[in-house]
C-alpha positions in Angstrom: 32.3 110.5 0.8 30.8 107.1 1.4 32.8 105.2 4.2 32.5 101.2 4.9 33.3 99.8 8.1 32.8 96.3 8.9 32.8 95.2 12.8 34.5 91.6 13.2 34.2 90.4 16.3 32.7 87.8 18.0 33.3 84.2 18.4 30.9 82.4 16.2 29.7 79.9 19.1 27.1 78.4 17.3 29.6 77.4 14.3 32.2 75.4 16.5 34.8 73.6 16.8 35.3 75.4 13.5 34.6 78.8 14.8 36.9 79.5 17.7 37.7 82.7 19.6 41.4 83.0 18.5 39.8 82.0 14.6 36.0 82.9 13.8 33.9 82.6 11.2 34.7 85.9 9.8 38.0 84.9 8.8 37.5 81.1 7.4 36.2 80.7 3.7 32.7 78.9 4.5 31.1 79.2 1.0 33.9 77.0 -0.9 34.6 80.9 -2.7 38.4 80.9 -1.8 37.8 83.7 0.5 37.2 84.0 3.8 33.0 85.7 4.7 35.5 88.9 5.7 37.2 89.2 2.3 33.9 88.4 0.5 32.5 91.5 3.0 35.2 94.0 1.8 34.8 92.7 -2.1 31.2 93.3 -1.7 32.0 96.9 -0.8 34.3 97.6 -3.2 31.4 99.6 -5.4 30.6 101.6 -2.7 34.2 102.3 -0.8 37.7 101.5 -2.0 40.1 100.7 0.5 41.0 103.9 1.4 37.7 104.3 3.0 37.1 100.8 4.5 37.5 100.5 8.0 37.4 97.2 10.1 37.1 97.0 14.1 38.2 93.9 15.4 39.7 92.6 18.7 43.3 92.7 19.4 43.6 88.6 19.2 42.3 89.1 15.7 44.5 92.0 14.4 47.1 90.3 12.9 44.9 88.2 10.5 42.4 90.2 9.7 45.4 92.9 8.7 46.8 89.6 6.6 43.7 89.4 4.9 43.3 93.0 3.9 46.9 93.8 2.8 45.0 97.0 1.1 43.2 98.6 3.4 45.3 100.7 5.2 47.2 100.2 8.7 45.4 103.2 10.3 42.1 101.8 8.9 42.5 98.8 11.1 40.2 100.0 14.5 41.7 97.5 17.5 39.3 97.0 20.4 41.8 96.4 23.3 39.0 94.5 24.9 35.4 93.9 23.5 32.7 96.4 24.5 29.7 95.5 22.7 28.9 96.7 19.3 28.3 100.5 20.3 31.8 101.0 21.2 32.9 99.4 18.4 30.6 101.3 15.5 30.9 104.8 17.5 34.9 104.5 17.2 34.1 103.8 13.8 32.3 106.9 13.5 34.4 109.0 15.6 37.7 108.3 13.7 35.8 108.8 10.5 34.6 112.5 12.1 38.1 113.4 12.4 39.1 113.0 9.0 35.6 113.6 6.9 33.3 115.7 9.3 30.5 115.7 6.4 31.2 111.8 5.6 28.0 109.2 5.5 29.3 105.6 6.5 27.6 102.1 6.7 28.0 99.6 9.4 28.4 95.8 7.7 28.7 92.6 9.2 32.0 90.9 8.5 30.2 87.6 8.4 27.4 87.9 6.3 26.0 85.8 3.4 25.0 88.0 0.6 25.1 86.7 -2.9 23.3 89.4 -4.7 26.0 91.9 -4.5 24.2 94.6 -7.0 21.1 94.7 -4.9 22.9 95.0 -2.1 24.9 97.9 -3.2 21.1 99.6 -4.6 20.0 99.3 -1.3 22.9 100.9 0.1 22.7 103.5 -1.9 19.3 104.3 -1.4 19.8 104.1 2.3 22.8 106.7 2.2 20.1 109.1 0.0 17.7 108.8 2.6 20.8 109.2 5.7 22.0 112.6 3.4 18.3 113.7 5.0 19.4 113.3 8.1 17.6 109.9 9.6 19.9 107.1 10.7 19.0 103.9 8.5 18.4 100.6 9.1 18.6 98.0 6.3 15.3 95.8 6.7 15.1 92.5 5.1 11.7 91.1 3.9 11.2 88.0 6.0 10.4 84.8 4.1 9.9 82.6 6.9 8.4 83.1 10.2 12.3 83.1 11.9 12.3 83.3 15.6 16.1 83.8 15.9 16.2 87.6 14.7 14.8 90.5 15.6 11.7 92.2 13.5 11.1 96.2 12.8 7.8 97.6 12.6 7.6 100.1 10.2 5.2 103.5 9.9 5.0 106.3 7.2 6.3 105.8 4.0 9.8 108.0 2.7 10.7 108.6 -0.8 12.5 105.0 -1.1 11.9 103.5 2.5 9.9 104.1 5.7 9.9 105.5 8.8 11.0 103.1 11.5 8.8 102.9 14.5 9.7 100.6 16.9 12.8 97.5 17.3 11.1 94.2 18.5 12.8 91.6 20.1 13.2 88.0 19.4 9.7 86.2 19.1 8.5 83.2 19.9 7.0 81.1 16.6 3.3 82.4 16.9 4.4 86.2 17.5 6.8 85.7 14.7 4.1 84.6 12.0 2.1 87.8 13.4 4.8 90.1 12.7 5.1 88.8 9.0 1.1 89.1 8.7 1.6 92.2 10.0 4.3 93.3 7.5 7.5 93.1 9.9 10.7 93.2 8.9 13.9 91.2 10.0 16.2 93.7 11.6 19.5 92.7 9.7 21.8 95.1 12.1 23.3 97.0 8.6 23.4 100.7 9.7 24.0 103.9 7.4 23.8 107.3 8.4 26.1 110.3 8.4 28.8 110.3 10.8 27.6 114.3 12.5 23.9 112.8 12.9 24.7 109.7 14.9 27.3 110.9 17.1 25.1 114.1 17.9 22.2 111.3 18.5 25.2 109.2 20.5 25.8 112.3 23.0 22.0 112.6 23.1 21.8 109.7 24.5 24.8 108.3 26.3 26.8 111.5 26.5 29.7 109.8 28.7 30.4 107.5 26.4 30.3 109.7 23.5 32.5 112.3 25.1 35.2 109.2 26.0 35.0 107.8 22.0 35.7 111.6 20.8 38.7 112.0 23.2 39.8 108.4 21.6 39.6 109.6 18.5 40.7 112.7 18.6 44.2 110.8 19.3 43.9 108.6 16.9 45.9 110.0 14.0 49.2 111.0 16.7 51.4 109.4 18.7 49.3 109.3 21.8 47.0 106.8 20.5 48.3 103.8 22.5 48.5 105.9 25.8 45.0 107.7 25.3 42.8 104.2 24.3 44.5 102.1 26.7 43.7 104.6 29.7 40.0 105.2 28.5 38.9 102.1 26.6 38.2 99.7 29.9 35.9 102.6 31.4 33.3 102.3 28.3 30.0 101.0 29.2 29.6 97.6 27.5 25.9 98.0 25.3 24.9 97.3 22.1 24.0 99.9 19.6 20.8 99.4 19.1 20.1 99.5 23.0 22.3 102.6 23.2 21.3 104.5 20.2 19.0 102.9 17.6 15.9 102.2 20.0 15.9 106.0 21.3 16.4 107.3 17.8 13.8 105.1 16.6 11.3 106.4 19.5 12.0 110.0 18.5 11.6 109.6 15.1 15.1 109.7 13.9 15.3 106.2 12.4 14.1 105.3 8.4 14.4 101.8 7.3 14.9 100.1 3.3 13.5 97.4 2.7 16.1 94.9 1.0 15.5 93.0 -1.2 18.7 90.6 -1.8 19.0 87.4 -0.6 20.9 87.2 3.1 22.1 85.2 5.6 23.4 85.6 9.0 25.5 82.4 8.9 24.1 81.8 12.6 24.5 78.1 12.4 25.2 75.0 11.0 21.8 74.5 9.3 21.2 77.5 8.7 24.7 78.3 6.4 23.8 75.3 4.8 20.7 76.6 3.3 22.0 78.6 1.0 24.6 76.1 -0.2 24.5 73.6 -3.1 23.2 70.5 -2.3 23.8 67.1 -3.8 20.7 64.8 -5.3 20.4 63.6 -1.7 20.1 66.7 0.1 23.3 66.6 1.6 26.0 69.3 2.4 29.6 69.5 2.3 31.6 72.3 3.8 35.3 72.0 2.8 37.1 69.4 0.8 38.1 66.6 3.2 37.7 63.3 2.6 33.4 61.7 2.9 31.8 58.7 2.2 27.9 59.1 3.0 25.7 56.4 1.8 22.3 56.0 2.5 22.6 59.6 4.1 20.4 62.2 3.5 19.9 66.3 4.5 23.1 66.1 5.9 25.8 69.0 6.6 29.6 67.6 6.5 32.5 69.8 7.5 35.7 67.6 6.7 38.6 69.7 8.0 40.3 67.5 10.7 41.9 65.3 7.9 40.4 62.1 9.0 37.9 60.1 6.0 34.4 61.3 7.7 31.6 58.0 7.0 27.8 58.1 7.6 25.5 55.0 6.7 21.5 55.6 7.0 21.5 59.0 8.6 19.4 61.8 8.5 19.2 65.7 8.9 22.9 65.5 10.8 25.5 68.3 11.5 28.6 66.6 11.5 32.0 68.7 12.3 35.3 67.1 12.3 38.0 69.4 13.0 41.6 68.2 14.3 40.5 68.4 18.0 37.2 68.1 18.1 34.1 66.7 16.6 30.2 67.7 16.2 27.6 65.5 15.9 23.8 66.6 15.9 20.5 67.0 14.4 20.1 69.9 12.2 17.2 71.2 14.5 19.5 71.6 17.1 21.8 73.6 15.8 21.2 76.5 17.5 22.1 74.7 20.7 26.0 74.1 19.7 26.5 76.8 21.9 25.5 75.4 24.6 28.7 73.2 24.4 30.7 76.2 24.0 29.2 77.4 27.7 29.9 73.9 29.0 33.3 74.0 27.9 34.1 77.4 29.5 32.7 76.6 32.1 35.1 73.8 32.4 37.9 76.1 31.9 38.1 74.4 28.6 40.2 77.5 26.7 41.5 75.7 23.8 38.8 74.1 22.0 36.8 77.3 22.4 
């Protein structure tokens, strides 16, 4: 049995003032779809689990919507994080939980807030990548880079599998020139989907970090009695706070244990303002509107618009903007810098600024 769970967490910094901690980006329609990048996530998977076996793991601040969201999926489905503690904790509950009820199940790990228009392919990847995970490798969904990106992170890859290859080795973040190497040298972006069977990565989980594996078992093992609230509340705050590809993935990958498929769908990480509006319709002038406020752009050109604070938003001879107007706050920069939104996001907890962040 093939079990989805989708991680939705997070803040979305580099999205704000739309994307707030009490409201991310997971759970706002950004695409003009009438659905919010979480409901497009779980429609996605519908070919490959049905509710039953879709599982979300969000933050306690985001329960109540996400659960609003996904009247379907069931109550006991819905993994709350009392507190965040990285991605490792999150995916291994995951895991864990699904252990206890299908021992021999395979799941995949799937962003909540992913752009991914080319659902077939995506599922055809999947696929192949739960195939290859039936063999016992944990997978890794790499996409073929088509631009030498410096804000992911790049796999190298080694001997060829029936379908995919062998992973060798995660690479961080590169600077520009190392990034253009790594396409030359036939890198992939590390897009952070994971499938593999739920026995092989917790036995690689105990491998590796054995104290936390041993806590998310004893979690889990509660999860389906009364003594759920009592048993995660007393163990939750002593997890270790690491990602899973610093816990697991990276040892896996240096023993061999990791296999990657190459996808081939179109995908993006919504990390930004420009970047989300690359893959959006654009008018004849290049320009980008987010939402369905009120704008008047003239003489304006390559320019992102999100109308939502209810106020008529005017530009006259501008170019390659973000402009954000929300009901409390209001963006204005050049596309180029988008990636440094959340640098105002730092500012303004530093300032103790809680509610516009």
């Amino acid at each position: 049995m093939f079990h989805a769970v989708i991680p939705a967490g997070g803040s979305g910094t580099r999205l704000w003032p739309l994307s707030r901690s009490s409201h991310p980006k997971f759970l706002h329609d950004l695409t003009g779809a009438d659905r919010s990048l979480l409901q497009a996530t779980v429609e996605r998977l519908a070919p490959l689990a049905d509710a039953a076996h879709t599982y979300v793991v969000t933050g306690t601040s985001h329960a109540v919507p996400v659960a609003r969201q996904l009247p379907t999926v069931p109550d006991g489905n819905l993994l709350v994080e009392p507190s965040p503690r990285d991605s490792c904790a999150a995916i291994a509950l995951a895991a864990a939980v699904i252990a206890e009820r299908d021992p021999e199940g395979v799941m995949g790990s799937f962003h909540s807030d992913h752009l991914i228009p080319d659902a077939d392919s995506f599922v055809a990847t999947v696929r192949a990548a739960a195939k290859l995970a039936e063999d016992g490798y944990l997978m890794t969904i790499g996409m073929v880079p088509t631009y030498p990106e410096t804000g992911y992170g790049y796999l190298r890859c080694g001997d060829d599998l029936d379908g995919g290859k062998v992973l060798r080795e995660f690479r961080e973040k590169p600077d520009a020139e190392t990034a253009e190497r790594y396409i030359a040298e036939g890198y992939l972006w590390n897009s952070g989907l994971f499938v593999w069977r739920v026995a092989v990565f917790l036995g690689e989980l105990e491998r590796q970090q054995p104290e936390l594996h041993g806590i998310i078992r004893e979690i889990a093992a509660a999860w389906d009695t009364p003594h759920r609230e009592e048993v995660q509340g007393r163990l939750w705050p002593t997890l270790p706070k690491i990602s899973v590809d610093h816990a697991v993935m990276e040892g896996a990958a240096a023993a061999g244990k990791v296999a990657v498929v190459p996808g081939s769908f179109s995908w993006n990480d919504v990390g930004d303002w420009h970047t989300l509006a690359e893959v959006l319709e654009t008018d004849v002038n290049g320009n980008v509107v987010i939402g369905d406020g009120d704008v008047l752009a003239i003489d304006t050109t390559d320019t992102v618009v999100v109308p939502r604070g209810g106020r008529l938003i005017a530009t006259v001879g501008v170019h390659d903007l973000v402009v954000v107007d929300t009901e409390d706050a209001v963006l204005v920069c050049p596309r180029s810098r988008a990636q440094d939104v959340k640098k105002l996001v730092d500012v303004l907890k530093q300032r103790g600024d809680t509610k516009r962040v």
